[in-house]
VEXVEXKOL-300054 format. One record per residue (C-alpha): z, y, x. Coordinates in Angstrom, 2 decimals, m for minus. Layout:
BEGIN
pt w->Z, v->Y, u->X
...
END
This chain:
BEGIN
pt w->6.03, v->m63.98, u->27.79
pt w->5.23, v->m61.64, u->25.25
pt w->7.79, v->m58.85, u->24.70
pt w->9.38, v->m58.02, u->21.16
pt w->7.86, v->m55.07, u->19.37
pt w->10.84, v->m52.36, u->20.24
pt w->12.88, v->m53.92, u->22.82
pt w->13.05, v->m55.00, u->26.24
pt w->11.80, v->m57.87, u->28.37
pt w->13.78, v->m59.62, u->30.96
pt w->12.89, v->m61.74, u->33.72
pt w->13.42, v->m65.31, u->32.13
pt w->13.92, v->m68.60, u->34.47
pt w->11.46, v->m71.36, u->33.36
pt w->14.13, v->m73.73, u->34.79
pt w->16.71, v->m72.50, u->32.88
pt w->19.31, v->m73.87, u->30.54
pt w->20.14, v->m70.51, u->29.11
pt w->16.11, v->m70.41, u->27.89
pt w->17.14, v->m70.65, u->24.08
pt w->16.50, v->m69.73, u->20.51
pt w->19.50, v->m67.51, u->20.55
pt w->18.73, v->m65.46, u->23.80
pt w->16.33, v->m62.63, u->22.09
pt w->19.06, v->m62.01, u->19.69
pt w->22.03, v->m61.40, u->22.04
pt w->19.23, v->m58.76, u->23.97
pt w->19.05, v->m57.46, u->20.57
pt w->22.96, v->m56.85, u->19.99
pt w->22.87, v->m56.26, u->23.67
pt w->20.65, v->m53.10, u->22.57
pt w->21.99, v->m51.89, u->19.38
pt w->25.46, v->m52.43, u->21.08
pt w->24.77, v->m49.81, u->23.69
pt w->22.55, v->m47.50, u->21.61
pt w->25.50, v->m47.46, u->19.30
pt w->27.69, v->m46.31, u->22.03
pt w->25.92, v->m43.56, u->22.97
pt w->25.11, v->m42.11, u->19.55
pt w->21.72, v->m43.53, u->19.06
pt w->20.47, v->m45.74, u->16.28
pt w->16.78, v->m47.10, u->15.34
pt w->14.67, v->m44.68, u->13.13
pt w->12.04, v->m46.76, u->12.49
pt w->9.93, v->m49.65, u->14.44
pt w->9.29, v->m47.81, u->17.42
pt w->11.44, v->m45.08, u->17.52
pt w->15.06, v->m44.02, u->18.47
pt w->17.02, v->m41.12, u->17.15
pt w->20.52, v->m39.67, u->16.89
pt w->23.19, v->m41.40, u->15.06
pt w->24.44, v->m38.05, u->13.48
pt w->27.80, v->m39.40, u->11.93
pt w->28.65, v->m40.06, u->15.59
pt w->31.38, v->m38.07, u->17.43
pt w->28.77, v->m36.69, u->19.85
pt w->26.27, v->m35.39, u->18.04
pt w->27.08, v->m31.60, u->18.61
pt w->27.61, v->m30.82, u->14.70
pt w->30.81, v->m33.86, u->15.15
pt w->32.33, v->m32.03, u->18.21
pt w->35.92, v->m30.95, u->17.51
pt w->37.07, v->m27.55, u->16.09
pt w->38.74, v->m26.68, u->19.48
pt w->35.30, v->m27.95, u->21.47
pt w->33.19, v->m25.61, u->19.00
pt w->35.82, v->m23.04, u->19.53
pt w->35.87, v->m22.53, u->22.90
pt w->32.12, v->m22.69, u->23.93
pt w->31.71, v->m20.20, u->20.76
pt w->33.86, v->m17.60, u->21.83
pt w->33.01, v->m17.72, u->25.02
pt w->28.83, v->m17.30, u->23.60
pt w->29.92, v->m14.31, u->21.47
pt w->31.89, v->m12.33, u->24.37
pt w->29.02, v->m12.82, u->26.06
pt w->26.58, v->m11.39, u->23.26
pt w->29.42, v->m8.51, u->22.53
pt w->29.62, v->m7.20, u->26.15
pt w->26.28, v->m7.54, u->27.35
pt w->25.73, v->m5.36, u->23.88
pt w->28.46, v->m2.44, u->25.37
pt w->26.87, v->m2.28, u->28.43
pt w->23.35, v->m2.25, u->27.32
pt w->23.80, v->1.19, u->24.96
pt w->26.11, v->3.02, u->28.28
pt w->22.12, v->4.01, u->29.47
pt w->22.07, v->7.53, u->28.53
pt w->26.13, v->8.00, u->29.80
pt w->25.12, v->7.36, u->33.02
pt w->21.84, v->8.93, u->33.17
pt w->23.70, v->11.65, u->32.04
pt w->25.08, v->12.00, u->35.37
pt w->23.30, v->10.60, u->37.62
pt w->20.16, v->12.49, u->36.51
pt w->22.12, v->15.60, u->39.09
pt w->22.88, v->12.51, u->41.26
pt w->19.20, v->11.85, u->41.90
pt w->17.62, v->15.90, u->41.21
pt w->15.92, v->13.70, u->38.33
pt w->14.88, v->14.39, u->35.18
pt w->16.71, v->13.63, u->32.00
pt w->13.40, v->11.21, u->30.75
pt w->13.31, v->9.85, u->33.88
pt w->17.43, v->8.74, u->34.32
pt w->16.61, v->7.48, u->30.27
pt w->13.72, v->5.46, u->31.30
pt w->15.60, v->3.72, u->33.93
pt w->19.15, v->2.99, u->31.97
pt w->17.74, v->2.60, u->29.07
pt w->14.12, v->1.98, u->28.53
pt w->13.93, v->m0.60, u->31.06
pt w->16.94, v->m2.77, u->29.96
pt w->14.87, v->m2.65, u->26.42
pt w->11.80, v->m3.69, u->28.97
pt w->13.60, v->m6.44, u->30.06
pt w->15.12, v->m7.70, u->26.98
pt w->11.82, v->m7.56, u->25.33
pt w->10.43, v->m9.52, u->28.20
pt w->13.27, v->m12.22, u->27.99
pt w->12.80, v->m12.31, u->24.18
pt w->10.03, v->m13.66, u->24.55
pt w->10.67, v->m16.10, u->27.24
pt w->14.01, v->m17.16, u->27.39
pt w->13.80, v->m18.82, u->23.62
pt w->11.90, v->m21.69, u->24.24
pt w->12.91, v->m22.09, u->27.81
pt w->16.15, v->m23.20, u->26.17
pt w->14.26, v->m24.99, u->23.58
pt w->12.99, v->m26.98, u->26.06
pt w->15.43, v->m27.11, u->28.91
pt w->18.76, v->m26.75, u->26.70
pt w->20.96, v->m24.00, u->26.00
pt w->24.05, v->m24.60, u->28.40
pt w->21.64, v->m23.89, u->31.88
pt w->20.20, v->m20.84, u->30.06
pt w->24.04, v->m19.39, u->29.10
pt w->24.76, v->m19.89, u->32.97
pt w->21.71, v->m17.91, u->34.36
pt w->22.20, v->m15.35, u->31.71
pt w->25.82, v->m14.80, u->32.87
pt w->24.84, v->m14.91, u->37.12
pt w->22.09, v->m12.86, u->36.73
pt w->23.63, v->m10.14, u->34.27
pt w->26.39, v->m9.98, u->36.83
pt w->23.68, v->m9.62, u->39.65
pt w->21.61, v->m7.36, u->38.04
pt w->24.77, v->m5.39, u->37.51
pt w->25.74, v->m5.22, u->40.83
pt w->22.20, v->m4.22, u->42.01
pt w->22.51, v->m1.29, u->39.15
pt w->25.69, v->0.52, u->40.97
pt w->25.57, v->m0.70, u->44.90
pt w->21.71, v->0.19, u->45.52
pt w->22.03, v->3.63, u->46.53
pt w->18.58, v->4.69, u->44.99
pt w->16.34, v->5.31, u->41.19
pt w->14.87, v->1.83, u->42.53
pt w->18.60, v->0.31, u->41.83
pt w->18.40, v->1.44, u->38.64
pt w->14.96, v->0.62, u->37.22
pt w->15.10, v->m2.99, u->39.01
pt w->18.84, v->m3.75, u->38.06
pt w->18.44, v->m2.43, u->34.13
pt w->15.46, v->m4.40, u->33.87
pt w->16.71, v->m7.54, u->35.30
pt w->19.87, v->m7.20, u->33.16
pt w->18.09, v->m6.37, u->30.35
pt w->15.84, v->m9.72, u->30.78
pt w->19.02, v->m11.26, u->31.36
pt w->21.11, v->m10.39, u->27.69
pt w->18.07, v->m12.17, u->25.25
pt w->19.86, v->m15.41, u->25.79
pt w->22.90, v->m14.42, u->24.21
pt w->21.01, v->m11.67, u->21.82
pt w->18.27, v->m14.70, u->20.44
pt w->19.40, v->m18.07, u->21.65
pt w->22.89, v->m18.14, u->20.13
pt w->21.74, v->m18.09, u->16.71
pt w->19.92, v->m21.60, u->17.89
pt w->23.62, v->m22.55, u->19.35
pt w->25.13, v->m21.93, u->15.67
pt w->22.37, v->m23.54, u->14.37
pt w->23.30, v->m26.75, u->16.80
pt w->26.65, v->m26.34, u->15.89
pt w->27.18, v->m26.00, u->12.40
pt w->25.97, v->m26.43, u->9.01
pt w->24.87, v->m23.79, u->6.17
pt w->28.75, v->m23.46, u->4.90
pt w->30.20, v->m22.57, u->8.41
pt w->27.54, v->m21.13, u->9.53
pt w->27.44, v->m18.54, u->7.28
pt w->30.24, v->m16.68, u->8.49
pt w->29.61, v->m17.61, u->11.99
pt w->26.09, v->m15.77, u->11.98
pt w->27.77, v->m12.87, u->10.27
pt w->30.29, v->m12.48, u->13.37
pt w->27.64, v->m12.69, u->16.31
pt w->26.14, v->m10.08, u->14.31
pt w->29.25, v->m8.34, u->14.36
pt w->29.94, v->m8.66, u->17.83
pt w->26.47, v->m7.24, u->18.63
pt w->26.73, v->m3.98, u->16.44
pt w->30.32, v->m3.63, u->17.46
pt w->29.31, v->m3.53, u->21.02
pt w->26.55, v->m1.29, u->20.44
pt w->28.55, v->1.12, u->18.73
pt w->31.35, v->1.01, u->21.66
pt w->29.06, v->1.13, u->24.81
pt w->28.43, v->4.84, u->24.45
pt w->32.45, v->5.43, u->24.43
pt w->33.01, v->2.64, u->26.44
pt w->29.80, v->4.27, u->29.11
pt w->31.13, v->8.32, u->28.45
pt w->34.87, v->7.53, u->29.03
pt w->34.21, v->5.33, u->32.02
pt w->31.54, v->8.07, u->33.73
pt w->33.99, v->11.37, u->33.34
pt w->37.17, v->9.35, u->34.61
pt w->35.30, v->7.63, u->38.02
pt w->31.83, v->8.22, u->37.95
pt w->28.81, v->6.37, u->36.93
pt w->28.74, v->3.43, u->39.17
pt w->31.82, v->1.52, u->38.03
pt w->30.15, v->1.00, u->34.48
pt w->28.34, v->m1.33, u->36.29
pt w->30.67, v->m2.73, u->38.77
pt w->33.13, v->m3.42, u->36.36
pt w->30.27, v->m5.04, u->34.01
pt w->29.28, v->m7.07, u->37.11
pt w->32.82, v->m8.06, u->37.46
pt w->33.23, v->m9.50, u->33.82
pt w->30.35, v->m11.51, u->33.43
pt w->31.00, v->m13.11, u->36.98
pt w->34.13, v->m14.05, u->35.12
pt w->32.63, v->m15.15, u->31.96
pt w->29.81, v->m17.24, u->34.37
pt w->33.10, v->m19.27, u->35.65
pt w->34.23, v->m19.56, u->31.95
pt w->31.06, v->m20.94, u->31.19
pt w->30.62, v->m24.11, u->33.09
pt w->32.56, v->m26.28, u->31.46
pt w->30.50, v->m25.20, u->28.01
pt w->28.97, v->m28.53, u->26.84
pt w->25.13, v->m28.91, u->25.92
pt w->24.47, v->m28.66, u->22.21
pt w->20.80, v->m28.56, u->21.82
pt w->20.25, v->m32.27, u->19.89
pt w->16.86, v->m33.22, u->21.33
pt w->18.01, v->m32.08, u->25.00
pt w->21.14, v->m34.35, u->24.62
pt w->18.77, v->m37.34, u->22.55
pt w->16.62, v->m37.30, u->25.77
pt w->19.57, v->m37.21, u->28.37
pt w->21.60, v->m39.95, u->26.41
pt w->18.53, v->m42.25, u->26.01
pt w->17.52, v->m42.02, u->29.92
pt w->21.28, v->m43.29, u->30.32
pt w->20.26, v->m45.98, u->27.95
pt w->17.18, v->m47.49, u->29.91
pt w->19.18, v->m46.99, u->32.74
pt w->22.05, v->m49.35, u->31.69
pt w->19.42, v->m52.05, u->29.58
pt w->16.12, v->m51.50, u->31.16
pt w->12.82, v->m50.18, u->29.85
pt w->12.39, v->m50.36, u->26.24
pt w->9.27, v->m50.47, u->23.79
pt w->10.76, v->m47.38, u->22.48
pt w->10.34, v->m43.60, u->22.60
pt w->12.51, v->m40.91, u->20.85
pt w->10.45, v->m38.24, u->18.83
pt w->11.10, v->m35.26, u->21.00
pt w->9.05, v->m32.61, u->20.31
pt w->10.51, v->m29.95, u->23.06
pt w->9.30, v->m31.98, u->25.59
pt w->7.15, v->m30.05, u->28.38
pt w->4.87, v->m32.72, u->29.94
pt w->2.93, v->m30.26, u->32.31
pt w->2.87, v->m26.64, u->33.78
pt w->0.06, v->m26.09, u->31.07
pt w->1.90, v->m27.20, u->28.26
pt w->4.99, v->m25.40, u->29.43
pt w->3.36, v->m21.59, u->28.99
pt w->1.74, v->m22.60, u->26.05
pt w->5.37, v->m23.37, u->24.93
pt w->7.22, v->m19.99, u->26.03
pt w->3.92, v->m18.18, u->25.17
pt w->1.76, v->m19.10, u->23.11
pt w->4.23, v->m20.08, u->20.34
pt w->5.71, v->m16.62, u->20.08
pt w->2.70, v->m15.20, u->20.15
pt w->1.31, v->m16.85, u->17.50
pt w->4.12, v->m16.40, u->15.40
pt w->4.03, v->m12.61, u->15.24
pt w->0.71, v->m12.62, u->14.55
pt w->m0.10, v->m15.20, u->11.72
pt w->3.45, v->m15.11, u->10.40
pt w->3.73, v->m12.80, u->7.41
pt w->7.60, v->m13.08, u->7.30
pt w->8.47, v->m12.84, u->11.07
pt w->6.09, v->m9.61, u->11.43
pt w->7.95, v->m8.12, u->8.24
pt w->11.72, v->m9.60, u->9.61
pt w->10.57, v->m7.78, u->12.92
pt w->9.53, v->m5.00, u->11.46
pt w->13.12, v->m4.18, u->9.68
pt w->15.19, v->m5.13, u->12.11
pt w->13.63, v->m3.24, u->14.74
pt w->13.58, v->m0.01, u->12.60
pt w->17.37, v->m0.52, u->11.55
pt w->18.00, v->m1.75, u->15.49
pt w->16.80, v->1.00, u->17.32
pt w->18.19, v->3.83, u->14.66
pt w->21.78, v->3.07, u->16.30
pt w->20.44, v->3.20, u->19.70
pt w->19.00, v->6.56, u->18.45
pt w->22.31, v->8.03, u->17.95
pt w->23.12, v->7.73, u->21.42
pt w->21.20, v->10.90, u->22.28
pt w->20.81, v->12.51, u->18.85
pt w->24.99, v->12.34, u->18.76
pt w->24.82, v->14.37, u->21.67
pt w->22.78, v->17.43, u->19.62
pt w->24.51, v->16.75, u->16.40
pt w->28.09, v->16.93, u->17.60
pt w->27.57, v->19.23, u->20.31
pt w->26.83, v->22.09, u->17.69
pt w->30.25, v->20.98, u->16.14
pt w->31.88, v->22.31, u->19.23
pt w->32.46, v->18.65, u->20.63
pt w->32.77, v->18.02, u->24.03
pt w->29.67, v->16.50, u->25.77
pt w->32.34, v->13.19, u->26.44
pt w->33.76, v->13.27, u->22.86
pt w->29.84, v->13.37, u->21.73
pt w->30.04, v->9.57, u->21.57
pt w->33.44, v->9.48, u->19.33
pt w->31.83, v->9.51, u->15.90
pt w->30.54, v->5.57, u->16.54
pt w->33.65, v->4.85, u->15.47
pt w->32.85, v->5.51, u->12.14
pt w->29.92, v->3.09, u->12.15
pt w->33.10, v->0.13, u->12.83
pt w->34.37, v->m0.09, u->9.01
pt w->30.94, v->0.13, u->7.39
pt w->30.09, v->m2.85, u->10.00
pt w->33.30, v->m4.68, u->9.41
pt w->32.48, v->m3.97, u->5.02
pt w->29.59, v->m6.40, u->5.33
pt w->31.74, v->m8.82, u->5.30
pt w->32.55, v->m8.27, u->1.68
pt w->29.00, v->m9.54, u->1.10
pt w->29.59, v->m12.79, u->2.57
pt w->31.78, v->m13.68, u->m0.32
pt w->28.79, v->m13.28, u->m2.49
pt w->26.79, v->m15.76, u->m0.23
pt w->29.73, v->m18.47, u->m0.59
pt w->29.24, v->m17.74, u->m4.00
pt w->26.15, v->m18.48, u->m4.58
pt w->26.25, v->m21.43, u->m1.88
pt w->28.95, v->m23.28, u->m4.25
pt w->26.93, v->m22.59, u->m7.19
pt w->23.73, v->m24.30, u->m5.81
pt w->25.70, v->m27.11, u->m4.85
pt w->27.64, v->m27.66, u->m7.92
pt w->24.30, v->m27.99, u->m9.48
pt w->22.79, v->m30.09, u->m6.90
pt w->20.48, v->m28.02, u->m5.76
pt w->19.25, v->m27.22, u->m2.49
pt w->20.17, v->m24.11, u->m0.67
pt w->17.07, v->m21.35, u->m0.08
pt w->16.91, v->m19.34, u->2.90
pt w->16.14, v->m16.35, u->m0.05
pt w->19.56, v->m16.97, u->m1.04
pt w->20.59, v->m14.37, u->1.66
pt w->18.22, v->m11.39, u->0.69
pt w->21.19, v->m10.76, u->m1.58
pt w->23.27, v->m8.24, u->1.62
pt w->19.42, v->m7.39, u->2.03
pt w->19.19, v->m5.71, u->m1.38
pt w->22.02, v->m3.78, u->m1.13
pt w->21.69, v->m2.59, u->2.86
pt w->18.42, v->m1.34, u->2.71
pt w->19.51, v->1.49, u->m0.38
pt w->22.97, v->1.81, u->1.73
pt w->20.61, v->2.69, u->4.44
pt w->18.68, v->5.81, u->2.83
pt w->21.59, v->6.84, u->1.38
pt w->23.68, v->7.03, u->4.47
pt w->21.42, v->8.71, u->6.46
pt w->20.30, v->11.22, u->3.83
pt w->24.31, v->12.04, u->3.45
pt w->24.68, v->12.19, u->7.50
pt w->21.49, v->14.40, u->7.67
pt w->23.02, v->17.02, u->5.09
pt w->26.66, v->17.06, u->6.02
pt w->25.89, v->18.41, u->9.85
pt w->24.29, v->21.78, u->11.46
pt w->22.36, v->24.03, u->11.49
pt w->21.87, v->24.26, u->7.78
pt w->24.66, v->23.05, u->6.53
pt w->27.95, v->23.70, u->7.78
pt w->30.20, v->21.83, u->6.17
pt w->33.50, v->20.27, u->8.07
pt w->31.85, v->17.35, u->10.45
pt w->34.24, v->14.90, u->9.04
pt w->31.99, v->15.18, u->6.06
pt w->29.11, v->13.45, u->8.22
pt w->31.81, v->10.66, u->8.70
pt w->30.64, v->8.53, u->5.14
pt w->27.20, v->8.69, u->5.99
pt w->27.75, v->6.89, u->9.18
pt w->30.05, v->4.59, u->7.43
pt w->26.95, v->3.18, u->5.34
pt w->24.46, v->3.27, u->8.28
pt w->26.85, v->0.84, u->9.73
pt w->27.06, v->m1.27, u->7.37
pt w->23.42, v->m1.29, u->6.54
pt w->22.62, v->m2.28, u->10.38
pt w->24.90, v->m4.74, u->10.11
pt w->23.61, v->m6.31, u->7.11
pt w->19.85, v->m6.12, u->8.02
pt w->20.80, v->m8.27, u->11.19
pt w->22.75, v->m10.93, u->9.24
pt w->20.32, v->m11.43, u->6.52
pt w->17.18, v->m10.85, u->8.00
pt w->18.22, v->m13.18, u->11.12
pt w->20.23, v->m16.08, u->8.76
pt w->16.93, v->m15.83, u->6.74
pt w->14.89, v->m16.18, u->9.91
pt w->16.89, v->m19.20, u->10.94
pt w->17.00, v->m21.12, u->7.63
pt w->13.62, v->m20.65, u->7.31
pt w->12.40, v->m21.83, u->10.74
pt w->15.43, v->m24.61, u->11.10
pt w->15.44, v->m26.16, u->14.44
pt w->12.87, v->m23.62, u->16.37
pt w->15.42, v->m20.62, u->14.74
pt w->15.07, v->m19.04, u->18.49
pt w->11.29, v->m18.97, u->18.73
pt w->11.15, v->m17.75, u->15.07
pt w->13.46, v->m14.71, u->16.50
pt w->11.51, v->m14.06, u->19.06
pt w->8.76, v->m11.71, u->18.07
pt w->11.93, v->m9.67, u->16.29
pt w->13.45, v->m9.95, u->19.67
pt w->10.76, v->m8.21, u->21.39
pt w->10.38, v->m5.23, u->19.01
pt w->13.93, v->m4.96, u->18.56
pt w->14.28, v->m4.28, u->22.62
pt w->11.53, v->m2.07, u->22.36
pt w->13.01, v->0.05, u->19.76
pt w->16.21, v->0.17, u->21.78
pt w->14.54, v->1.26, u->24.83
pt w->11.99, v->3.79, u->23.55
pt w->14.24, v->5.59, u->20.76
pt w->16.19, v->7.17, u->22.93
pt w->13.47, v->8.59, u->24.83
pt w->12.31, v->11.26, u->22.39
pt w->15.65, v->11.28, u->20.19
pt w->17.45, v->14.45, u->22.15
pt w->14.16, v->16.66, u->22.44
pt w->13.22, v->15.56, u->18.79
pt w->16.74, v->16.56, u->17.14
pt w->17.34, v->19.65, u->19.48
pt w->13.38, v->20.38, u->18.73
pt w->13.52, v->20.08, u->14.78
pt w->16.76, v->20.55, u->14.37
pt w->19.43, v->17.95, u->13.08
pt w->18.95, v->18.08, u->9.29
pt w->15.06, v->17.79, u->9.22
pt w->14.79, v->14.96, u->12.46
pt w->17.36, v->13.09, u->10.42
pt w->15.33, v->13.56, u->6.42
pt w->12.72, v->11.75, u->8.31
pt w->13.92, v->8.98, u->9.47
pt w->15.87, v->8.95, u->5.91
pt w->12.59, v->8.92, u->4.29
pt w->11.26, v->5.90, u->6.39
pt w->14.66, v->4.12, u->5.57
pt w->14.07, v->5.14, u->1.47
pt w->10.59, v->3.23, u->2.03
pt w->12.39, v->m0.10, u->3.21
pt w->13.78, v->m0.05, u->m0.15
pt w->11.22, v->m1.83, u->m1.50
pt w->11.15, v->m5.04, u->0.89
pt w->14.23, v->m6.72, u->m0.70
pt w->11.61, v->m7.47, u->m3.94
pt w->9.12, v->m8.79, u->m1.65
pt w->11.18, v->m11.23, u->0.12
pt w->12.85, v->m12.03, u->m3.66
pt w->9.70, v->m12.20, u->m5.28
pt w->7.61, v->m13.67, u->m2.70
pt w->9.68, v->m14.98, u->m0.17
pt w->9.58, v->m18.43, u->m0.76
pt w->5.46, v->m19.26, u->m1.36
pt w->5.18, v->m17.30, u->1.98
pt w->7.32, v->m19.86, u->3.66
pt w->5.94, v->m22.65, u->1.92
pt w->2.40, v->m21.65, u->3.04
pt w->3.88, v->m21.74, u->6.66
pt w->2.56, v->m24.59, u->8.64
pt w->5.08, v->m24.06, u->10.95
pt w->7.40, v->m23.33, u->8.99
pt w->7.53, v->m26.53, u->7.40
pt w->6.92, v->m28.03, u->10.91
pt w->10.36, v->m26.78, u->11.71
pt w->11.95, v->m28.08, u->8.48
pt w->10.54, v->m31.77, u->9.45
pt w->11.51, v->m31.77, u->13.21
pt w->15.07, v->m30.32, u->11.94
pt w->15.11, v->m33.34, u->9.51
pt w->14.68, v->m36.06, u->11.74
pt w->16.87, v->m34.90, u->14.21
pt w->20.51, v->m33.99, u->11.99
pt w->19.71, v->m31.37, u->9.87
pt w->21.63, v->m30.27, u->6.69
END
């Protein structure tokens, strides 16, 4: 008996009674019946896809569902941020623990975890691409809280370089995958302002791991920045479990295996294009595709490019603080105090946001479509905020100047809110532009963002105490006054760049078919 294009066959009984017209129909309802109940619906003659008004497709979940996995994401992304700028407070004292030098504590505390993140930039993306995103949250959290552990028990450099590099790896889930969870999770209105706090929560952390790191060192030593970080992620792993799945293709595979299981094989397939058939095809994946993308990409290498400069600048001020405040008479603990003034110019950027509802409601209330170019808006005004912070801070500190160092305060107050606003635009215009795959598209920004953060501080302490504050600082000014320029090429060519992007408009398809905006 030949089988119905798109559903199942079943064993029929030649003998039967029950061998009627109406028996391929009830298999039918049979089908959609249980389809239905699981989410799924027919998507053409062959195919099976999500049912996205159902209560289970992750964008449907309820506020206090969204709520709790989210929170629980961006503690994750905020502390693994502390503890991965506390590097050069520990080297500071453990370079006397070990008779080591001070490049050689900073390589292992700081440019290793950048090592490691880079490394996991690249890999962990399309791992959870591929395998989900709940399983990669839970081996983030174990093995940060390993890694951790390793850092302060291993009596030994070896602790060090091993355990920062392992936690390092460890952190890209939350630093890159979570802005595929928000993409999951909500639309453009929501997420909006959900992209702008995980960016918040990163810079926050960054800008409280050196007080966080100094504090923690001078009151009982070195080692318990790690044991307590080892301690609080072991927590957050617990918190974790019951976190739900919310990658839509991962769940459309799971939920139509449970379908064949309950009906039987059907002359159907689900378009799934994560799916990893071989060992091959799996490195190709984690990659290949990154790899590809920050070469023939023209808006990921530029993205990359910004973010990384504007990234590793704060991670710069956790040695050049050190020089600049130490000539104001500040103690070597209270060097790390003046972060705080980065916290209001990062909390400001939030003004901006308004702007982007703005111009949100406006597209809509003319029925047009929302462009990812929308958001170079923040961009426009960070990147002059930018020069113009650091050329204040540069002026307003010794030698030259002498002025009181509260002065230096208001340039620090605009670098912050320039870093903040180069990660939420250039990363929201990264993820509307690349939809679905927003993770892989991050990747290649991943990687040179780690790098930035591990090699920065490096050559940041001899370069300010070597030059001198005022002239290390113009230059990095003057590379920031350069960057002014980028906002008009993403404005003015922006969008044919993107629409020239084969994968680019791969993304945008695959994101269509399975829930998109």
């Amino acid at each position: 008996m030949t089988a119905l294009s798109g559903y199942p066959t079943y064993p029929v009984n030649c003998n039967s009674s029950d061998m009627d017209d109406n028996r391929p129909q009830k298999e039918h309802a049979d089908l959609d019946h249980e389809a239905s109940r699981r989410g799924l619906r027919k998507t053409g003659s062959n195919t099976m896809g999500w049912d996205t008004d159902h209560h289970d497709f992750p964008r449907n979940w309820s506020a206090q569902r969204k709520s709790y996995d989210g929170c629980l994401m961006l503690f994750l992304e905020f502390y693994t941020a502390v503890i991965s700028s506390t590097g050069p407070s520990a080297a500071e004292e453990a370079m006397s623990e070990y008779a080591m030098s001070r490049v050689v504590m900073l390589t292992g505390f700081q440019f290793m975890y950048g090592i490691g993140q880079a490394f996991g930039a690249l890999i962990m993306p399309p791992i959870s691409e591929a395998l989900g995103r709940r399983q990669s949250y839970l081996v983030s959290a174990s093995t940060f809280s390993i890694a951790c552990l390793i850092t302060g028990v291993v009596p030994s450099p070896a602790g060090v370089f091993i355990g920062r590099f392992t936690a390092g790896y460890a952190s890209a889930v939350p630093a890159i995958v979570l802005a595929g969870s928000i993409e999951d999770l909500y639309t453009k209105r929501p997420r909006l302002w959900f992209l702008w706090i995980w960016n918040c929560s990163t810079m926050l952390g960054i800008a409280i791991g050196p007080i966080y790191g100094s504090y923690l060192v001078d009151a009982i030593g070195w080692r318990w920045v790690y044991y307590t970080a080892a301690i609080t992620t072991a927590v957050v792993f617990l918190l974790l479990i019951p976190v739900r799945e919310s990658r839509p293709t991962t769940l459309l595979a799971r939920r139509f295996d449970n379908l064949q299981s309950k009906v039987g094989e059907v002359d159907l397939d689900i378009p799934n294009p994560d799916k990893i058939k071989s060992t091959e095809e799996f490195f190709k994946v984690v990659l290949v595709r990154p790899a590809k993308l920050g070469v023939k990409e023209p808006i990921i290498i530029l993205v990359a490019t910004l973010s990384a400069s504007s990234w590793g600048m704060v991670y710069l001020f956790t040695e050049s603080f050190t020089v600049v405040y130490g000539d104001f008479g500040f103690s070597s603990r209270a060097t790390s105090l003046p972060f705080v003034a980065l916290m209001p110019g990062i909390m400001m950027s939030g003004l901006v946001r308004f702007w982007d509802r703005h111009k949100l409601n406006a597209r809509q209330n003319a029925n047009q479509t929302p462009e990812p170019e929308d958001k170079i808006g923040g961009f426009a005004i960070a990147a002059p905020a930018l020069a113009a912070g650091l050329w204040i801070f540069g002026w307003t500190v010794p030698p030259i100047v002498h002025v009181h160092w509260i002065a230096s305060m208001f340039g620090l107050v605009l670098v912050g809110f320039a870093a903040t606003e180069f990660s939420y635009t250039l990363s929201g215009y990264t993820a509307d532009s690349y939809t679905i795959y927003a993770s892989s598209g991050m990747a290649v920004t991943g990687v040179l963002r780690a790098l930035a953060q591990g090699c920065l501080p490096l050559f940041a302490y001899p370069m300010y105490s070597g030059l001198g504050s005022n002239v290390a600082t113009s230059i990095i000014a003057a590379v920031a006054t350069v960057f002014c320029i980028t906002p008009y090429i993403f404005l003015k060519h922006g969008k044919r760049l993107r629409e020239k992007s084969r994968f680019a408009r791969y993304s945008a398809k695959v994101n269509e078919e399975h829930g998109a905006d």
